[in-house]
C-alpha positions in Angstrom: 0.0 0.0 0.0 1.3 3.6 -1.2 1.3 5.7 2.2 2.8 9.3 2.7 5.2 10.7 -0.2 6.1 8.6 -3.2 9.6 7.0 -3.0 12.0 8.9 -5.0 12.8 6.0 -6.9 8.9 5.2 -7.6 7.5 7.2 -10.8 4.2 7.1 -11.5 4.9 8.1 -15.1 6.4 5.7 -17.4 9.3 8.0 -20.2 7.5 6.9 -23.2 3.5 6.9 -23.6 1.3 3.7 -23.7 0.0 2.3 -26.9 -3.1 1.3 -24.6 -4.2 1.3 -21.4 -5.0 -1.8 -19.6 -8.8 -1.4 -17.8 -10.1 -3.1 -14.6 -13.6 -3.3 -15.4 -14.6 -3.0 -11.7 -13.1 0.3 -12.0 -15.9 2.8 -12.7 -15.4 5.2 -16.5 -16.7 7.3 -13.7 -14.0 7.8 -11.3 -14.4 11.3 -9.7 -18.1 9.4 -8.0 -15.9 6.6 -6.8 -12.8 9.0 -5.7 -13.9 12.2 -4.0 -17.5 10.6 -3.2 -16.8 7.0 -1.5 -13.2 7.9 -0.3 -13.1 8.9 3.3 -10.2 8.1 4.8 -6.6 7.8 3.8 -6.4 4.4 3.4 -8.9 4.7 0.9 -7.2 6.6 -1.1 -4.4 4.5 -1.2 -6.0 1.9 -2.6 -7.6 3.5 -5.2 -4.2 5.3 -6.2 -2.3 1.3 -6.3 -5.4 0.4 -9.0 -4.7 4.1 -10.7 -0.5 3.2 -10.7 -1.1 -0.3 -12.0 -3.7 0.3 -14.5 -1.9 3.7 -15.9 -5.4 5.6 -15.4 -3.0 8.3 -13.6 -1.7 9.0 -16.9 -5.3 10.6 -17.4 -5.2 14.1 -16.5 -9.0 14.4 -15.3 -8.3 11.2 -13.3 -5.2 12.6 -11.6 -7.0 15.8 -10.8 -9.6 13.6 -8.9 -7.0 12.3 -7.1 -5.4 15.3 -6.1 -8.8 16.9 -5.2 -9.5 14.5 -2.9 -5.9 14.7 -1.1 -5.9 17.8 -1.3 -9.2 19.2 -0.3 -11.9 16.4 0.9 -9.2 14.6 3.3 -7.7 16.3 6.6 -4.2 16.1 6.7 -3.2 14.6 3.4 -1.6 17.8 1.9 2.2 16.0 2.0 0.5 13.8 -0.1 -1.5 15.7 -2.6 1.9 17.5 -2.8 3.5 14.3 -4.2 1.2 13.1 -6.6 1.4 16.8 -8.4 5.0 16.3 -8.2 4.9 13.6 -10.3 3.0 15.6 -12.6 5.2 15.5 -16.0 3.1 19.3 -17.0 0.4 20.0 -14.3 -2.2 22.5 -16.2 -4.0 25.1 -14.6 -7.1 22.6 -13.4 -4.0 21.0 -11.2 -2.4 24.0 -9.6 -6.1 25.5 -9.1 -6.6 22.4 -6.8 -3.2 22.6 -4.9 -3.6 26.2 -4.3 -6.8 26.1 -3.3 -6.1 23.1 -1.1 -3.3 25.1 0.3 -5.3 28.2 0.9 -7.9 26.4 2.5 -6.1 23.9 4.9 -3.7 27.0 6.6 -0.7 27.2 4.6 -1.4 30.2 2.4 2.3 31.4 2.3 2.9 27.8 0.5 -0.1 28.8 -2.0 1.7 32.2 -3.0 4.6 30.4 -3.5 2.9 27.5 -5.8 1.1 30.7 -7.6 4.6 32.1 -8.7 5.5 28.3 -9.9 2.5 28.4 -12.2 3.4 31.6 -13.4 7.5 30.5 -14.3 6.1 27.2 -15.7 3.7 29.8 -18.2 0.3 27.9 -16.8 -2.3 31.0 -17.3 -4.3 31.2 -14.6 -8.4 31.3 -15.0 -11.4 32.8 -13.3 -11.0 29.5 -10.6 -7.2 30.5 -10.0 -7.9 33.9 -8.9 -10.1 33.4 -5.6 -8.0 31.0 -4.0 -4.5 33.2 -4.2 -6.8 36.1 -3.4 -7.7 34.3 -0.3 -4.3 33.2 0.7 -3.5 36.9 0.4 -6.2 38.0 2.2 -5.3 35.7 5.0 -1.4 36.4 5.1 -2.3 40.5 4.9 0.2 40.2 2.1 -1.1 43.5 0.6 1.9 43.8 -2.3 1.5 40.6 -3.5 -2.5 40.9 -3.4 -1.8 44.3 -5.6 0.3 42.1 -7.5 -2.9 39.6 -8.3 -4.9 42.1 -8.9 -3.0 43.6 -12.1 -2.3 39.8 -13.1 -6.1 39.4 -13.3 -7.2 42.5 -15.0 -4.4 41.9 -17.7 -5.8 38.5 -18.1 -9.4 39.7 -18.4 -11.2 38.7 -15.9 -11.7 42.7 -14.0 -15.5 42.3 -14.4 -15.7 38.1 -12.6 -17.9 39.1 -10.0 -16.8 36.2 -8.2 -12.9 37.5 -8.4 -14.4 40.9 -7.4 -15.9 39.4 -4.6 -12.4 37.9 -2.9 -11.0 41.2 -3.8 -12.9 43.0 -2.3 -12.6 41.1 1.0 -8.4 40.8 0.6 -8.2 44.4 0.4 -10.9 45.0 3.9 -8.5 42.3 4.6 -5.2 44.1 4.4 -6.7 47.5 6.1 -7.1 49.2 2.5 -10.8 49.5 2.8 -10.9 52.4 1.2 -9.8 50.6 -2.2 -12.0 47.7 -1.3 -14.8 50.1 -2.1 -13.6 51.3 -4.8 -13.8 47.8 -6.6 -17.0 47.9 -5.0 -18.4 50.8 -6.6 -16.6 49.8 -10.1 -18.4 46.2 -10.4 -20.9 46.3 -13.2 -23.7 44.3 -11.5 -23.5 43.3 -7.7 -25.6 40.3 -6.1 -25.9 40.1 -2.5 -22.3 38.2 -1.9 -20.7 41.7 -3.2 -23.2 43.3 -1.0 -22.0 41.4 2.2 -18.4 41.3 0.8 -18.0 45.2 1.6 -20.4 45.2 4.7 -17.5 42.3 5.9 -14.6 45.0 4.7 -16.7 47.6 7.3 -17.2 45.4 9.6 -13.6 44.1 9.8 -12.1 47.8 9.7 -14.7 48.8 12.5 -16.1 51.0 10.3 -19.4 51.0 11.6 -21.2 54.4 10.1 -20.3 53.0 6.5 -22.3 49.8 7.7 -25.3 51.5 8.2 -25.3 54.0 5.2 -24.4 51.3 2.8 -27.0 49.1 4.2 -29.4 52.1 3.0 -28.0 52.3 0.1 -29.0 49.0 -1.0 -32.7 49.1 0.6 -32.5 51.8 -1.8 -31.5 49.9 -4.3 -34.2 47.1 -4.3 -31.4 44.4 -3.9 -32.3 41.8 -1.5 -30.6 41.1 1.9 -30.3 38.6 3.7 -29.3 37.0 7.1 -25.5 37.6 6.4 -26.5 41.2 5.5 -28.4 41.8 8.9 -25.9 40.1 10.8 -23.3 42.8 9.8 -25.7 45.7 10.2 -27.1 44.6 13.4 -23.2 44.5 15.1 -23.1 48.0 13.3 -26.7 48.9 15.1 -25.0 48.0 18.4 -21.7 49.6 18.1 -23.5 53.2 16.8 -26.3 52.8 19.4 -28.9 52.8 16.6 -31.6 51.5 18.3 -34.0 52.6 15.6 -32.3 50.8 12.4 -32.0 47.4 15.0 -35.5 47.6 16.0 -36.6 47.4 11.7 -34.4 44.3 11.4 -35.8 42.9 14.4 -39.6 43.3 12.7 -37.9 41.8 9.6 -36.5 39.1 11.2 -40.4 38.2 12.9 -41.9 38.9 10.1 -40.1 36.8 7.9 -40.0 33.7 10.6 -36.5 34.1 11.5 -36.5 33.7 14.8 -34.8 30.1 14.6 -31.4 31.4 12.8 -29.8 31.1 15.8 -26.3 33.4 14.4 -29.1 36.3 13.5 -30.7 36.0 16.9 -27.7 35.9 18.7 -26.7 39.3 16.9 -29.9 40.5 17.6 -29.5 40.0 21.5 -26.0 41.5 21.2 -27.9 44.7 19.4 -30.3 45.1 22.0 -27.3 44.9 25.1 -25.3 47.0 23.5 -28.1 49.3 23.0 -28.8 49.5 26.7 -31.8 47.6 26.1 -30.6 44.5 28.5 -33.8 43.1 29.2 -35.5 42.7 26.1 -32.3 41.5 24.9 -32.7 38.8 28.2 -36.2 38.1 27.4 -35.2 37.4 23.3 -32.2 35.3 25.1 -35.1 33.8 27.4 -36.6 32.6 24.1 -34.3 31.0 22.2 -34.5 27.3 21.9 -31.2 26.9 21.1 -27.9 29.0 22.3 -24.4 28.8 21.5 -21.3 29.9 23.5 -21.5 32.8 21.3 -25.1 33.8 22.8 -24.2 32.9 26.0 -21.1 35.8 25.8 -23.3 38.4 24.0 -25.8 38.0 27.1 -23.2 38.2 30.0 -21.2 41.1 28.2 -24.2 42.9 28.0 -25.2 42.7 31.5 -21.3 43.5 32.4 -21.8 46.5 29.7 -24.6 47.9 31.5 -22.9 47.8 34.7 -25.4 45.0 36.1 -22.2 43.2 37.0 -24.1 40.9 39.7 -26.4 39.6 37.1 -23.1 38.8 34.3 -21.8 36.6 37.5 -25.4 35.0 37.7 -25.7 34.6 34.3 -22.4 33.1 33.8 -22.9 30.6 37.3 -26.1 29.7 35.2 -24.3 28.9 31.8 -22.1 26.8 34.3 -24.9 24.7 35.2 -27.2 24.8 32.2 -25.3 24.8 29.3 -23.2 22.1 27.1 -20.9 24.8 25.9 -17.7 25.6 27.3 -17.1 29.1 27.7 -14.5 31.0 25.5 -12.3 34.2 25.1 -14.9 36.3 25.1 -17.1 35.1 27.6 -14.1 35.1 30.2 -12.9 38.8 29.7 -16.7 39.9 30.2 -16.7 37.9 33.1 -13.6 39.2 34.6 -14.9 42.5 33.6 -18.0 42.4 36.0 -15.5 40.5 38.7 -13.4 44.0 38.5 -16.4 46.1 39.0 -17.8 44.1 41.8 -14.2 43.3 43.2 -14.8 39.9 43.1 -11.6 38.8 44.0 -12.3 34.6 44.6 -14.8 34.4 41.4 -12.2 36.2 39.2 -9.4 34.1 40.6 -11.0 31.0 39.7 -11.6 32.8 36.0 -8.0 33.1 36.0 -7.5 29.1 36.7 -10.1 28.0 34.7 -7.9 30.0 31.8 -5.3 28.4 32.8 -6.8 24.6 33.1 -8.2 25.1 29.8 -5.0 26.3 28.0 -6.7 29.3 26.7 -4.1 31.4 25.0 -3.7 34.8 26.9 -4.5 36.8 24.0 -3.9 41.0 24.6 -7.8 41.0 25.5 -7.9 38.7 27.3 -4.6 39.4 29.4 -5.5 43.0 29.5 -8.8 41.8 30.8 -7.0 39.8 33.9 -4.6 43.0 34.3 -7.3 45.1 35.1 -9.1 42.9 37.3 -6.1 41.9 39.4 -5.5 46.1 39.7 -9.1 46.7 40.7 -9.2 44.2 42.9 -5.6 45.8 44.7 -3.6 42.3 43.6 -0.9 44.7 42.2 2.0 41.8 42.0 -0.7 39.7 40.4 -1.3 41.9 37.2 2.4 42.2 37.1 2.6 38.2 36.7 0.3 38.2 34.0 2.1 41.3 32.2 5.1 39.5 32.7 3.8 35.8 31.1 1.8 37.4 27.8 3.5 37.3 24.5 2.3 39.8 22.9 1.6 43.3 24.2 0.0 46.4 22.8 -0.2 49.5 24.1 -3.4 49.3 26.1 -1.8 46.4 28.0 1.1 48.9 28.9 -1.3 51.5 29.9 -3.3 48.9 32.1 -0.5 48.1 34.0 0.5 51.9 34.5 -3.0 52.4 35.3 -3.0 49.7 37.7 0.1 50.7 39.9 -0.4 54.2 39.6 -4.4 53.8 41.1 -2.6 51.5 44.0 -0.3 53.9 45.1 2.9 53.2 43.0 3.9 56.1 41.6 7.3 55.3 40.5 7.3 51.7 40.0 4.4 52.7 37.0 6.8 55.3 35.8 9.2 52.5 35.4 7.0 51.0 33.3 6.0 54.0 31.3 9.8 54.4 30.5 10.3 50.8 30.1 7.5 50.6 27.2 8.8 54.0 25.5 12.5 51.8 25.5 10.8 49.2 23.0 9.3 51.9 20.8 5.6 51.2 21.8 3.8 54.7 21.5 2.3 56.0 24.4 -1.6 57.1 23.6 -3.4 59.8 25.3 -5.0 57.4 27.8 -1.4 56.3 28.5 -0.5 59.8 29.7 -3.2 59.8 32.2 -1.9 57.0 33.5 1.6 58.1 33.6 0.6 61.7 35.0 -1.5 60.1 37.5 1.7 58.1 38.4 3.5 61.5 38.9 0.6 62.8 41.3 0.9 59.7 43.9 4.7 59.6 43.7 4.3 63.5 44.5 6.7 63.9 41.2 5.8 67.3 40.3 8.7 68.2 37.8 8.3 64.7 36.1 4.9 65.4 36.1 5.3 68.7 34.2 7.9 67.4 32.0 5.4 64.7 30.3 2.3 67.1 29.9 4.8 68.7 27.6 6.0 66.4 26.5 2.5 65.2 25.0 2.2 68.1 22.3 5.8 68.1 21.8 7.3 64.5 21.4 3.9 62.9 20.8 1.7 65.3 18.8 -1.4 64.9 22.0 -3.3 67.6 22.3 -4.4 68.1 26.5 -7.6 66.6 27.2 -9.8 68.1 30.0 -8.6 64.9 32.2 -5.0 65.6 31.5 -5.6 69.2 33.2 -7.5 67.7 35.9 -4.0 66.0 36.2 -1.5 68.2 36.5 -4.4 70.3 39.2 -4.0 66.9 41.2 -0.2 67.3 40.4 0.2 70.4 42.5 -2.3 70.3 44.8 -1.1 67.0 46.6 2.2 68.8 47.0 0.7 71.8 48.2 1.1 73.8 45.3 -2.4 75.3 45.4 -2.0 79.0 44.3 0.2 77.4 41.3 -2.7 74.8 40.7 -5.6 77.7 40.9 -3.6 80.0 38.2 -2.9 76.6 35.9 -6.7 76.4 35.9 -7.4 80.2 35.1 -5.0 79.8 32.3 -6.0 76.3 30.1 -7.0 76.9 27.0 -9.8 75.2 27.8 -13.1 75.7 29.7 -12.0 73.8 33.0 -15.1 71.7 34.2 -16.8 70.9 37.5 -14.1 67.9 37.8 -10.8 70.2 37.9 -12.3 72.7 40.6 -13.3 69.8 42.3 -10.1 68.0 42.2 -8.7 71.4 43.8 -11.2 71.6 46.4 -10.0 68.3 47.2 -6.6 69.6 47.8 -7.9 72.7 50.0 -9.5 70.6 52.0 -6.4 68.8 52.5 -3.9 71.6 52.7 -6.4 73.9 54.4 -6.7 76.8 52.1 -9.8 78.3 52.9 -9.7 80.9 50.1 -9.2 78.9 47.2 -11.6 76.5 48.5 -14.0 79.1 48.6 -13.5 80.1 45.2 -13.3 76.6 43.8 -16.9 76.0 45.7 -18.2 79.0 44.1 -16.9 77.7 40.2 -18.6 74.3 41.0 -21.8 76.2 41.6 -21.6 77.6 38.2 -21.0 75.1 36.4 -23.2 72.4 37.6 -25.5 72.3 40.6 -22.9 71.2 43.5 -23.5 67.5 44.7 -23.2 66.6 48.9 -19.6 66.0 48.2 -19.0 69.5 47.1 -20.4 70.5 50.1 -18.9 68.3 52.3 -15.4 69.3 51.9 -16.0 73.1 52.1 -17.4 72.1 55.7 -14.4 69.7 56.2 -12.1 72.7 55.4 -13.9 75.2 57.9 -13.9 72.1 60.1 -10.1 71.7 60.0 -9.7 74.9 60.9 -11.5 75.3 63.8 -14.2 77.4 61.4 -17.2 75.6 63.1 -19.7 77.8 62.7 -19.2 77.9 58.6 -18.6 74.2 58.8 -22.3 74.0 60.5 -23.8 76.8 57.7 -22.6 75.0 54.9 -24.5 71.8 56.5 -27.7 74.2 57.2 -27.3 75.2 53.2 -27.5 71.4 52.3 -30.5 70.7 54.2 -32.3 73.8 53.6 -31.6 73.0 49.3 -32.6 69.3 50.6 -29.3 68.2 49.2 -29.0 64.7 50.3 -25.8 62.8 50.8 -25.7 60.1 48.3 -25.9 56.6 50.3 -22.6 54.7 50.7 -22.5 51.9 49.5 -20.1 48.7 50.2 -19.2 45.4 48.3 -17.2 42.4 50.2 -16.8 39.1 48.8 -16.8 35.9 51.2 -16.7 32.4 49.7 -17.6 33.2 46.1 -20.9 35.6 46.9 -21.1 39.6 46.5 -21.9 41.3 49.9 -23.9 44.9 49.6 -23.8 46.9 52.6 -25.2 50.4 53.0 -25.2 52.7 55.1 -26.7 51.9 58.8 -27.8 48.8 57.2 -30.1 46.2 59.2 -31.1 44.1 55.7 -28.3 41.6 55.9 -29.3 38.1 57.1 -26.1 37.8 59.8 -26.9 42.1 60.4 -27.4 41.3 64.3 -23.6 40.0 64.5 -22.7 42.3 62.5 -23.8 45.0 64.6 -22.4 43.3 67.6 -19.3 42.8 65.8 -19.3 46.7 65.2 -19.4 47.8 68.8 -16.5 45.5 69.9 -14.4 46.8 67.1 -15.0 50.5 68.1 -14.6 49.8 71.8 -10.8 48.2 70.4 -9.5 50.7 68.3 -10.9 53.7 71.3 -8.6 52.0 73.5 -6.2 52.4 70.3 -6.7 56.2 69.6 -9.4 56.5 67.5 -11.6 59.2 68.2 -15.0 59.4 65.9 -15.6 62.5 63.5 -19.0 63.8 63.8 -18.5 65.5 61.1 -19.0 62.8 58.9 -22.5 61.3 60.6 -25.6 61.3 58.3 -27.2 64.8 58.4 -30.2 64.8 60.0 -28.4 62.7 63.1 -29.3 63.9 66.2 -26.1 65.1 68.1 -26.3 62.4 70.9 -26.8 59.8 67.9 -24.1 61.4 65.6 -20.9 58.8 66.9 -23.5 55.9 66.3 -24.1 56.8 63.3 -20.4 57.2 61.9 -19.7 53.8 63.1 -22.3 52.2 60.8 -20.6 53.8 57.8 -21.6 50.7 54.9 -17.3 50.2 55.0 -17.7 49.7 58.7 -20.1 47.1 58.5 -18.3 45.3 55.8 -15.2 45.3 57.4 -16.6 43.8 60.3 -18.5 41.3 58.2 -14.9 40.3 56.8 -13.6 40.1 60.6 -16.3 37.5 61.2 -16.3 35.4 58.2 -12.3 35.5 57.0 -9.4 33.5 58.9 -7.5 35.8 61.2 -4.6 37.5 58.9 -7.0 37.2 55.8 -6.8 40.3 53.6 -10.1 42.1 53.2 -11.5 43.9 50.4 -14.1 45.9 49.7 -15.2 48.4 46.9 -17.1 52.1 47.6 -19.4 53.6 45.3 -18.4 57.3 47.6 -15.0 58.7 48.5 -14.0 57.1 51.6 -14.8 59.7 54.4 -12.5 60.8 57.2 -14.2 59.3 59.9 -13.5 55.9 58.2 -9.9 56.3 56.9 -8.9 57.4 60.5 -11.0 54.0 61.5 -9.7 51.6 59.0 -6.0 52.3 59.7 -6.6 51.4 63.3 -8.8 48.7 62.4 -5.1 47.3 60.0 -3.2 47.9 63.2 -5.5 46.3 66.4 -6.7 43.5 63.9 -3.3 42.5 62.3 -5.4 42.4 58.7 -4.5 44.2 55.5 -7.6 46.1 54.1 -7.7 46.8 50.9 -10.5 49.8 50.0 -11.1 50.9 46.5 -13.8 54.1 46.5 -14.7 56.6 44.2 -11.9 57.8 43.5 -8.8 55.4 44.2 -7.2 52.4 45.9 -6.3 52.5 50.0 -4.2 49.9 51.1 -4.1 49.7 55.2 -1.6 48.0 56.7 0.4 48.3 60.3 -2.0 51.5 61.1 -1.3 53.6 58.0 -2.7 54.1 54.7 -0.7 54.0 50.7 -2.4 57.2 49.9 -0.6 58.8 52.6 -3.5 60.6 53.7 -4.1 62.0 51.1 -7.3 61.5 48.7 
């Protein structure tokens, strides 16, 4: 039995012809039914190629190509062989190297396709209309855009410019290659265009993320009176979602029912996705809800949209359910929305065992998906964690760079993500705007305030970035952590700019801390202008009269809230314990364990008292009663997830929690005690950024 590659010493064609060729007559005049119908396995095809050697039918040219189809094409891993028999070939026409290319192309070896290409070309084998797709294709898939301009010519010199067919692949190498522009242009050139041309250039759109060309194109043939169909919608409904355009979705969507549909299960799936990305998660749920059958692709489209809509709790559910429910093994996409909703929730186990389950399933760590991990490990304080995975990805763009950066800056390592910064300029990756955030962000916690001025400039200068309104905000963070605040208030009376509520805010921040009662003032008053002022605003002009022994302003500004009926926005605290999100609010009593809770509370302020702490009645709701005030700072929703932790986490455990508010005096003050009497690190991520307590003090040095 012939196996593999032909001996060298084997040839399959004799030097002289045949006067005749000897028949089997079991062997069919028919042989492409016998050969690429009845064959299915390699040993097959080995049998039928010892009757083809011994009867001389390989000698037949249509016979041969049979042959090589079905190595080629029909049979998995039988290339090396196909690759043989054509060898043998004395002068292969055009049919044969169609075949081999094609073969080529299709089973992932389209370098070895351009190659054969240029061999058909030296031996002077014109190419036909069946040559041209499959090269085209093996272009396309290699983004070999010279040689797919090369093809191009070769076909328009050989006639065949107006194949629609050729047009087609065309089209779709040059979307391919980033060129969409040109891809249109063939586009608009073709004399008559069926829907494959139609969907070819909605796939070039699509693949360039040109989303607005989706949709107007998409009118463009309604207008036209061509008919789409379910490959068409597919492409405009992703384009509905990315835009927003719920209108244009909701018309497919009575297409799709109108026409009976509904059981397309790819459409429906891209119909759910509209709808999430929409922001209309429910009746994207209740379409979910309704299909009879869903793929791990419509399982993902689901749970991102929930993690989308920042309904993070209900990704997790949704994802426990697939779990359960479902025959399909989550993928790629389905584990970075899932870490994304663990990073909102800081749900540190659940994401963790995201992270394994990568891991156990040998999922490559693709820049998404690393990225993805990075992000979580940083929003959940795991700093050395998203370091790990930096460290073990291949391949790194720049939004994995600025992930990191963003990640140890947040935690209260300045330099350490300036390292970083400098360490991804030294292998040429180009910092984007988002990148200098990060980086300037850096500079504020490391209290760099020349380093940080240095790279603002250096934005327009090196980088050709103009200053966003954040990167002001910035560099007024910049120098009012180190105390710069008459510098900081003069930066902001000069941007170029309108500065907005944030940047007087931000300064606020720092008058508060640096007790500058004037600025303050005047930062307060800008707020005002610019947007009505929130209870935070509010709260830290009182702080800064506070500080200052300014009670009576302190207890005005207070008065102004009530009388205005601003209310203090409730805090709000997450805690995970074995796998399940804690909420906490404020003075909470909802929680099933709240009793221990409560009782857990009171022992915990009696031990950090006898530690120093002393409560802030500043920071009690409101409308507390002044006997009731210290009471009702110690049921802060931090306080009572803290204590929570205390009861359900071993002793030395690290505790985290996430805060929808800025973390409030009264509760830093408590929480560094809490590290000290307790032995535990705490890990807090509010509003704004990441506290880690340990030993009694705090990585934000105060300072927030």
């Amino acid at each position: 039995m012939h196996s593999g590659k032909l001996p060298c010493t084997l040839s399959v064609f004799p030097a002289k012809p045949l006067a005749a060729v000897t028949a089997i007559p079991q062997f069919p005049e028919n042989s492409r039914a016998l050969i690429l119908e009845q064959c299915k396995t390699t040993k097959d095809i080995n049998q039928i190629h010892a009757h083809l050697l011994k009867t001389r039918l390989v000698l037949n040219p249509a016979v041969a190509e049979n042959l090589l189809e079905s190595t080629a094409i029909l049979l998995p891993s039988s290339m090396d062989y196909a690759l043989s028999i054509f060898g043998e070939m004395e002068e292969p026409d055009s049919s044969a190297y169609n075949i081999i290319i094609r073969g080529l192309t299709y089973k992932q070896s389209p370098h070895e396709a351009v190659l054969m290409f240029r061999k058909m070309l030296e031996s002077s084998v014109e190419p036909n209309e069946f040559t041209f797709p499959s090269i085209l294709k093996a272009c396309s898939r290699l983004r070999a855009l010279r040689e797919g301009e090369q093809v191009h010519a070769h076909f328009v010199k050989c006639g065949f410019g107006s194949n629609g067919y050729v047009e087609n692949t065309l089209i779709h190498m040059y979307a391919n290659c980033g060129r969409v522009e040109v891809a249109r242009r063939v586009f608009d050139a073709m004399l008559t265009r069926d829907v494959v041309a139609w969907n070819s250039m909605f796939a070039g759109y699509t693949k360039g993320e040109c989303w607005g060309e989706v949709s107007k194109l998409f009118c463009r043939m309604r207008e036209s009176g061509v008919c789409f169909d379910e490959v068409t919608m597919i492409s405009v409904l992703t384009a509905c979602g990315r835009l927003a355009d719920l209108e244009l979705g909701e018309w497919i969507s009575e297409h799709i029912e109108a026409n009976g549909l509904q059981k397309n299960l790819p459409l429906m799936t891209s119909l759910v996705d509209m709808y999430a990305k929409c922001g209309e998660v429910d009746t994207a749920r209740r379409l979910f809800d309704q299909m009879g059958q869903r793929d791990v692709v419509a399982w993902s489209a689901m749970i991102s949209g929930y993690s989308q809509a920042n309904r993070c709790r209900e990704a997790l559910d949704l994802f426990h359910e697939m779990q359960q429910r479902a025959i399909v093994e989550p993928n790629e996409v389905t584990m970075v929305s899932v870490l994304d909703a663990c990073a909102v929730l800081g749900a540190f186990n659940t994401g963790k065992w995201a992270h394994s389950y990568i891991k156990k399933k040998k999922m490559k760590l693709t820049v998404n998906l690393g990225t993805a991990l990075i992000d979580f490990y940083a929003k959940c304080g795991s700093v050395d964690s998203s370091i790990e995975v930096f460290t073990n990805m291949d391949t790194k763009n720049v939004y994995t760079w600025t992930a990191l950066i963003q990640s140890l800056a947040s935690n209260g390592q300045g330099k350490r993500a300036l390292d970083f910064f400098y360490m991804m300029r030294g292998k040429n990756i180009e910092p984007n705007d988002v990148t200098f955030i990060a980086a300037l962000a850096a500079c504020s916690h490391a209290g760099l305030v020349d380093e940080g001025r240095s790279l603002f400039f250096s934005m327009t200068k090196d980088f050709g970035i103009e200053p966003r309104i954040e990167h002001y905000g910035c560099m007024v963070d910049i120098l009012g952590r180190m105390g710069l605040i008459e510098e900081a208030y003069q930066f902001i009376k000069n941007m170029p700019i309108q500065p907005n509520a944030v940047v007087w805010r931000t300064l606020l921040a720092s008058c508060r801390v640096h007790k500058n009662v004037e600025i303050g003032e005047a930062s307060f008053r800008h707020i005002t202008i610019l947007e009505p002022a929130h209870s935070g605003d509010y709260i830290l002009l009182s702080n800064i009269y506070a500080v200052i022994g300014r009670r009576e302003d302190a207890l005005r500004v207070r008065s102004q809230m009530r009388q205005q009926r601003i209310k203090k926005a409730p805090g709000c605290s997450l805690i995970e314990i074995d796998g399940v999100v804690h909420e906490f609010l404020t003075e909470d009593d909802g929680h099933l364990d709240f009793k221990e809770i409560y009782s857990t509370i009171e022992d915990m302020m009696k031990q950090i008292k006898s530690a120093g702490y002393e409560p802030n009645p500043a920071d009690a709701r409101l409308d507390a009663e002044e006997d009731y005030q210290e009471a009702s700072v110690s049921h802060h929703s931090e306080k009572l997830a803290i204590a929570f932790g205390l009861i359900r986490t071993p002793p030395g455990t690290t505790i985290r929690i996430s805060k929808n508010l800025r973390v409030c005096t009264d509760c830093h003050n408590a929480t560094k005690i809490i590290s000290r009497v307790y032995n535990r690190e705490i890990i807090v991520r509010d509003r704004n950024r990441f506290h880690h307590f340990k030993d009694g003090s705090c990585s934000c040095n105060d300072y927030w």
